[in-house]
N, C-alpha and C positions, 0 to 999 in steps of 0.2 A: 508465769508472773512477769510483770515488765516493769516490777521497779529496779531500774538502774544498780548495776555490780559494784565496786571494789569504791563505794563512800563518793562515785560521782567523779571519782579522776580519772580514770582512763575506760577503754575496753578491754574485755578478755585480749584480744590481739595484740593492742599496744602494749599490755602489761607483759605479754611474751617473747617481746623485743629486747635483748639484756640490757644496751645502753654502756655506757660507761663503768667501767669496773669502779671497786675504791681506790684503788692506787693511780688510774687517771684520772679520778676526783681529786684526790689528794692532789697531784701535779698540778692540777690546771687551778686550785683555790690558793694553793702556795703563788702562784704568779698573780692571780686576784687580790688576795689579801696584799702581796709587795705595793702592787700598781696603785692601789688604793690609798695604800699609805701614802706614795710618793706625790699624791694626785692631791692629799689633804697636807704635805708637807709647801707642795704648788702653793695653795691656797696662805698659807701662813706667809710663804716666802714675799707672797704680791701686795699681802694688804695693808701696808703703807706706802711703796712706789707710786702704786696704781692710785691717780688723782681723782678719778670719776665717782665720785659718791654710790652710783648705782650699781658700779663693779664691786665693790665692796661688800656693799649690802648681798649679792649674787655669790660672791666669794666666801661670805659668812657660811651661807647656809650651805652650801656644796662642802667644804671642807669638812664642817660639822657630818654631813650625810656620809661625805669618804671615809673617814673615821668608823660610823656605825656600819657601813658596810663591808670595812676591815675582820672590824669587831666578830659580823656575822660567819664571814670567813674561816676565820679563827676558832672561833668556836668549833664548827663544823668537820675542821679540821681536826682537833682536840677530839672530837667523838668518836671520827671511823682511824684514828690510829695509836696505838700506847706503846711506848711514848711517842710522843706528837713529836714529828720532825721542826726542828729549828726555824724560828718562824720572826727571829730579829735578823735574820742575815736575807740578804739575797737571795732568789734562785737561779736568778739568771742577772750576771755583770751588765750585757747586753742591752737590757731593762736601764739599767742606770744609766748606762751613757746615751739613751734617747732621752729620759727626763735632765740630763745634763746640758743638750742640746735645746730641749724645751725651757727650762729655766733663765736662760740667755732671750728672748726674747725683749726685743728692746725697747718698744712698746702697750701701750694697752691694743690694737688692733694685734698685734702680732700674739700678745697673751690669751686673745679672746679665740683667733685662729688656733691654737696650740690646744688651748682646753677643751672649747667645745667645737671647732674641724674638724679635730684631729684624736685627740684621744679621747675621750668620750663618745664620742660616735663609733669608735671602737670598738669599746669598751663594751656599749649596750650592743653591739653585733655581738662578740664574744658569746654574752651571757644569754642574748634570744638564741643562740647558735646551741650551746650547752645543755637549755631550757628543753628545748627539738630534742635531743641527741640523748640525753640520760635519761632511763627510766622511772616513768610517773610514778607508778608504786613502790618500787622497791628503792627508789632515790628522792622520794617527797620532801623527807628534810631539805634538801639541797635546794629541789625546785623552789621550794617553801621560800629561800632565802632568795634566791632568783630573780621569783618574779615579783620580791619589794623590793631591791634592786633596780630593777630594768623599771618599777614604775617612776622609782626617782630621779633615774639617769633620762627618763623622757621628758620628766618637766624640766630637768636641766640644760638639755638641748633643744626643746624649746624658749628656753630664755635666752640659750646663749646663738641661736639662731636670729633672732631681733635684736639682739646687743649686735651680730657681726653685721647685719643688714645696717643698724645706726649707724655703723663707725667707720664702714663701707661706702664711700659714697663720690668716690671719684672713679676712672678709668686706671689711676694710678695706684690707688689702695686696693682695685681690685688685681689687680697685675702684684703689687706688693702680697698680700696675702695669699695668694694663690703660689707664688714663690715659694715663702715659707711654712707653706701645706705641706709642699713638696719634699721642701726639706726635711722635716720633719717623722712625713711618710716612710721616706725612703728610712731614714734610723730606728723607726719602729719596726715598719720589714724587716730589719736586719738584727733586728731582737725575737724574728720568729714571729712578731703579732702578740696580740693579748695570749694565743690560746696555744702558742709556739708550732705552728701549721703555715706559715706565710714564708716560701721563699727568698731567700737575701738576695738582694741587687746586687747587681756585677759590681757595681762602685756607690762610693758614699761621696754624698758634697762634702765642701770643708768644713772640719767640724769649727765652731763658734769657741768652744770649751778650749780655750788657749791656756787654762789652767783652775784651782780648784773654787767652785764654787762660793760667793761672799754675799750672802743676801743683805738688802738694803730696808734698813727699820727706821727711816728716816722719813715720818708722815707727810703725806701731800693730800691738799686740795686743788681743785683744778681752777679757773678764771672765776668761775659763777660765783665764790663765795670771795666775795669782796673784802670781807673783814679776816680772812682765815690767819693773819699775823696779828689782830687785835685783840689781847690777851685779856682784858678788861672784862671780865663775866659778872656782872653784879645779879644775875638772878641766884648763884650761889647764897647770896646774901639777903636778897630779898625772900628767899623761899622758907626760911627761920626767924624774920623779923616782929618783935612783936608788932603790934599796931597797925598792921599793912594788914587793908582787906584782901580779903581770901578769896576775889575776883584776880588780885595782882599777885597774888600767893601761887595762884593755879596757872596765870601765867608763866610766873618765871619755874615751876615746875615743870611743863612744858620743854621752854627754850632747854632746860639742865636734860629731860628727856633726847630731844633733837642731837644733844653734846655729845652723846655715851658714844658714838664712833671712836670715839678716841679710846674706848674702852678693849673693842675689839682690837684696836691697832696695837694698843699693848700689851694682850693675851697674846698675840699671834707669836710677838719676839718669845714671850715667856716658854710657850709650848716648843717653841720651833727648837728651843736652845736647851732646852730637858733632857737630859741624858739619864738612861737605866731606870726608864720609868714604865712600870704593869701598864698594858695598853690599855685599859679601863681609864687609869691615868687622862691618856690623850683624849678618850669618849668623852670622857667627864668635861674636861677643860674645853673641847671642842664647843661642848653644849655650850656651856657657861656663855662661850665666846660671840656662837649666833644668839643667845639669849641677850646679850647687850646690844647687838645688831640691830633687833628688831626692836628692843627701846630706843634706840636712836630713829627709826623708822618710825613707831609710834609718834614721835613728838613734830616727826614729817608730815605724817598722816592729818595732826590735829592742823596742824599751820595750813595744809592745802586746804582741808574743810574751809577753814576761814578766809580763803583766798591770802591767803599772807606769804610773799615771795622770800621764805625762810632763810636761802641760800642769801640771797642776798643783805636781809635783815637783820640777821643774826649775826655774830663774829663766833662761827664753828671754828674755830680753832684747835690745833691738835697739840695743843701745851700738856696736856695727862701724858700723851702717849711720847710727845718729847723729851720729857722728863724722865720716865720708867725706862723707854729704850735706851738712850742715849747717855743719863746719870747714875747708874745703880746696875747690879747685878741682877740678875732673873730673880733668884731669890728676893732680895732685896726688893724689888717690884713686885711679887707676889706677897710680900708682906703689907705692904701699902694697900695693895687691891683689898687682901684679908681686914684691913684694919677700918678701910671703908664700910665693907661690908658689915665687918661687929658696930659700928656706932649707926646702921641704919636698921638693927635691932628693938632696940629702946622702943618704947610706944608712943612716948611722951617726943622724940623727938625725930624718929624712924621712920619708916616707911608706914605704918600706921597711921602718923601724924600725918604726912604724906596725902594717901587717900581720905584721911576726915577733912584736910584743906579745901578737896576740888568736890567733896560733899559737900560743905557748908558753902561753896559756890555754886549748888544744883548746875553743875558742869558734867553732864552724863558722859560723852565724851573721854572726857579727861577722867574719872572717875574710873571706867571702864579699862583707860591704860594704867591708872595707877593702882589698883588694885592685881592685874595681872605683873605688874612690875613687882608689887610687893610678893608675890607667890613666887616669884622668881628668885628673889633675893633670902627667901627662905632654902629656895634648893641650893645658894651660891655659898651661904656658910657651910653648909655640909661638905660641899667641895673642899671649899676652905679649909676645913678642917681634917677634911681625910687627906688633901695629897698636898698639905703644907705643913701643919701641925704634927700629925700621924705620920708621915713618908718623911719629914726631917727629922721627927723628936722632938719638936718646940713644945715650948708651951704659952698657953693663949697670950700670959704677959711679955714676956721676952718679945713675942712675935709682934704684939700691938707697939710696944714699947718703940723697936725697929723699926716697923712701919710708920709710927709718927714721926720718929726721928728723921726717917729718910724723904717723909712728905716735905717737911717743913725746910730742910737743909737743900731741896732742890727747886724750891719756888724762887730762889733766886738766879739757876738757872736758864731760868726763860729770858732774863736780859739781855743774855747774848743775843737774841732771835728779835727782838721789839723791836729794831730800826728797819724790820721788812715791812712795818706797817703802821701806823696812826694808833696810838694809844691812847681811845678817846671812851668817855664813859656814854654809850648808847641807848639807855636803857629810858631816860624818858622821852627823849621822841618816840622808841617804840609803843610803850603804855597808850601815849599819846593817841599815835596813829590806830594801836589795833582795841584797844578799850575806852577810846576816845575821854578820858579821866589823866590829870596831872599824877605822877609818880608819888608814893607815899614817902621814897626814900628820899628824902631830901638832905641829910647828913654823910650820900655815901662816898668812902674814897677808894680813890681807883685801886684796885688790887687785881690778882691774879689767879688768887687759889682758890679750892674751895675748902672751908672750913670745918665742911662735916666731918672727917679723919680726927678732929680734934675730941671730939664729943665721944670715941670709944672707950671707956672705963671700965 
C-alpha cells in the first residue's frame, strides 16, 4: 500500500533518529520560555520612549506573541517533568546581562538593531535548528509549538527588517548599527546563544549597564503629530451628545479609536510593574494590550481610507497614559482602566451604543471596527475581573469606586504638561474639512478628560 506512515510526519528512517532526550528538551525550553519573557518584558520597557507610532503598533504585537510563546514553553515543560523545574527564576545569569546590555539601547535604530538584528534572528535559528534536531514523532508536541513559533518569529523579522532598512539610511547609521550588532553579539555569545552551543569571545566590549536597570514610562510622540501636547479632545464629548448627527458621532468615534495608543502605553507600565503574578496573568494582559493597539490602528486605517493626514489632524496626545504612569500606583491605573471598561457595558450607553451610531450613519467601515472593538471589550472585562477583582480580592464597587476617584483627581495633572503645546479646541475645522458640514457642538468647553469613566454604576 502507499498511503503514507506515522499521520504524514515523518518517515520510517527519520522517526529512528532519537533526537533530543527530555531533559535536553527541558534545558533548552527553560532558556526559551526565559528569553521570551525578557523579549516581551523588552517590549513593555520601550513602548512609551519609543516615539515612532509604527514601532509601537510592532511592539504591541510582538510582546503579546513573546508572551504566548512563553506561555507555550511552559506548558510543555510542565508536561515532560513533575514537578516542573522553577521557571520564575533564571537559567542562566548570562542571559540577563545580554538583555541588560540590550535594554540600554539609546535609540529607536539601536532598539530596532537589538530586537530584530540581533535576538530574534536568533532566536528563529535556535528554534528552526531544534525543529531539524528533535524527533518528529516521538517529540511532536514540542515541534507542534515550534513551528507556530518560527512562523511568528518570521513575520517579525520581516517587519523588523523594513523598519531597520527605514531608519537606516545614511553611511553613519549603517556604521552605527552595525556597531551595536556587534555589541550585542558578542554578550549573547557569551550567554552560550539561545540554545547555550556558541562559544564565549575572549573579551566583552564595555558593558553600557553602569548600574540597575530604570525603564522610562514617560509617553512620547515623534515630530509628525503636531498637536501631541494639545490636551483638548472634544470628540470624548461629542461621541455621547445628544443631538449631534451620527455622521459626527461616527466621526469623533473614530478620532477616540485613533487615541487608544495611549492605552497600550499604559498597560505596558502596569504589566511591566506586576510582581507574583501566574503567567496566564501576563498572556492575558499582553492580549488586552495588543488589542487596544490595534484599535488605535483601526481608527488609522479609517482616516487613511479617507485620505485624512491623522497624525497631523488630530491632537494624539498621551495624557491617559500620562496620567496612569506617572500619577497613581499600577493598581490604582488598573482600577481606572477596569472602571472604563465596566461603564462601556451599558447598552444604552456602551459600546453597543457605540456600533448602532456608525450604523445609523450606514458607515460600513466604521461599523466593522466598532463592532470588533465591542467583542473586545467583552473579553477586557473578564480580564478585568480575573486579574484585578479576583488576584486582589476587590470587589466591583471598592474597585469602580477607586478607579473614578483616581480618574477624576488626576485630570488636573495634565497641567503641568499644557505649556508644551497650544490648548486649542480643534474640532470644528476638522468636521469642517473632512465632513464638509459645520460642527453640531457649539456649546463645547475646552476640557481634557474623557467622561465615559463616570457613567460606571
Amino acid at each position: 500500500m502507499s498511503i503514507p506512515p506515522l499521520a504524514g510526519l515523518c518517515t520510517y528512517e527519520e522517526a529512528a533518529r532519537p533526537g533530543y532526550s527530555v531533559a535536553d528538551n527541558v534545558a533548552l525550553m527553560l532558556r526559551y520560555a526565559w528569553i521570551e519573557k525578557r523579549a516581551m518584558e523588552t517590549g513593555l520597557y520601550w513602548m512609551n520612549p519609543t516615539p515612532e507610532w509604527e514601532v509601537k503598533e510592532a511592539l504591541s504585537l510582538h510582546l503579546y506573541q513573546d508572551a504566548e510563546h512563553a506561555r507555550l514553553f511552559r506548558g510543555r515543560i510542565s508536561e515532560m517533568r513533575n514537578p516542573p523545574p522553577r521557571m520564575d527564576v533564571s537559567p542562566d545569569e548570562r542571559i540577563d546581562r545580554f538583555f541588560e546590555e540590550l535594554w540600554r539601547a539609546q535609540d529607536t535604530l539601536e532598539k530596532l538593531v537589538g530586537l530584530y538584528g540581533v535576538l530574534k534572528p536568533a532566536l528563529l535559528d535556535a528554534y528552526r535548528n531544534h525543529m531539524a534536531s528533535t524527533n518528529p514523532l516521538i517529540d511532536h508536541p514540542t515541534r507542534r509549538i515550534l513551528r507556530f513559533a518560527i512562523l511568528e518569529e518570521e513575520d517579525a523579522l520581516a517587519w523588523g527588517q523594513a523598519a531597520l532598512d527605514a531608519v537606516i539610511r545614511t553611511d553613519e547609521d549603517r556604521a552605527r548599527a552595525d556597531a551595536w550588532a556587534a555589541h550585542l553579539r558578542a554578550y549573547l555569545d557569551a550567554a552560550g546563544g539561545i540554545m547555550n552551543d556558541r562559544p564565549a569571545p575572549e573579551s566583552l566590549p564595555a558593558s553600557r549597564a553602569a548600574g540597575p536597570f530604570q525603564p522610562d514610562f514617560f509617553p512620547q510622540r515623534d515630530e509628525r503629530f503636531v498637536g501631541r501636547w494639545n490636551f483638548v479632545f472634544p470628540p470624548h464629548e461629542v461621541a455621547r451628545t445628544p443631538g449631534v448627527p451620527v455622521e459626527e458621532k461616527t466621526l469623533a468615534l473614530m478620532c477616540k479609536r485613533t487615541l487608544e495608543m495611549d492605552v497600550p502605553e499604559a498597560m505596558a507600565r502596569m504589566i511591566a510593574e506586576a510582581r507574583d503574578m501566574p503567567w496566564d496573568y501576563y498572556v492575558d494582559m499582553c492580549r488586552q494590550l495588543w488589542d487596544e493597539a490595534r484599535h488605535a490602528m483601526m481608527g488609522s486605517v479609517y482616516f487613511e481610507n479617507k485620505s485624512v493626514d491623522w497624525k497631523r489632524e488630530i491632537p494624539l496626545h498621551p495624557g491617559f497614559a500620562l496620567r496612569l504612569n506617572l500619577h497613581m500606583s499600577p493598581l490604582e491605573a488598573h482600577a481606572v482602566l477596569y472602571t472604563i471598561e465596566q461603564s462601556l457595558m451599558p447598552a444604552k450607553t456602551g459600546k453597543k451604543y457605540e456600533w448602532e451610531v456608525t450604523m445609523d450613519a450606514r458607515d460600513a467601515l466604521a461599523t466593522a471596527f466598532q463592532d470588533y472593538d465591542w467583542a473586545d471589550e467583552v473579553l477586557h472585562a473578564q480580564i478585568g475581573r480575573r486579574w484585578l477583582l479576583d488576584a486582589h480580592k476587590l470587589s466591583r464597587d471598592e474597585t469602580v469606586q477607586l478607579g473614578q476617584r483616581m480618574a477624576t483627581e488626576s485630570e488636573s495633572a495634565l497641567a503641568q504638561y499644557e505649556s508644551n503645546g497650544e490648548q486649542i479646541n480643534w474640532w470644528p475645522d476638522f468636521v469642517r474639512a473632512v465632513l464638509g458640514q459645520e460642527s453640531a457642538m457649539t456649546d463645547y468647553q475646552l476640557g481634557t478628560a474623557d467622561p465615559v469613566y463616570r457613567a460606571a454604576e
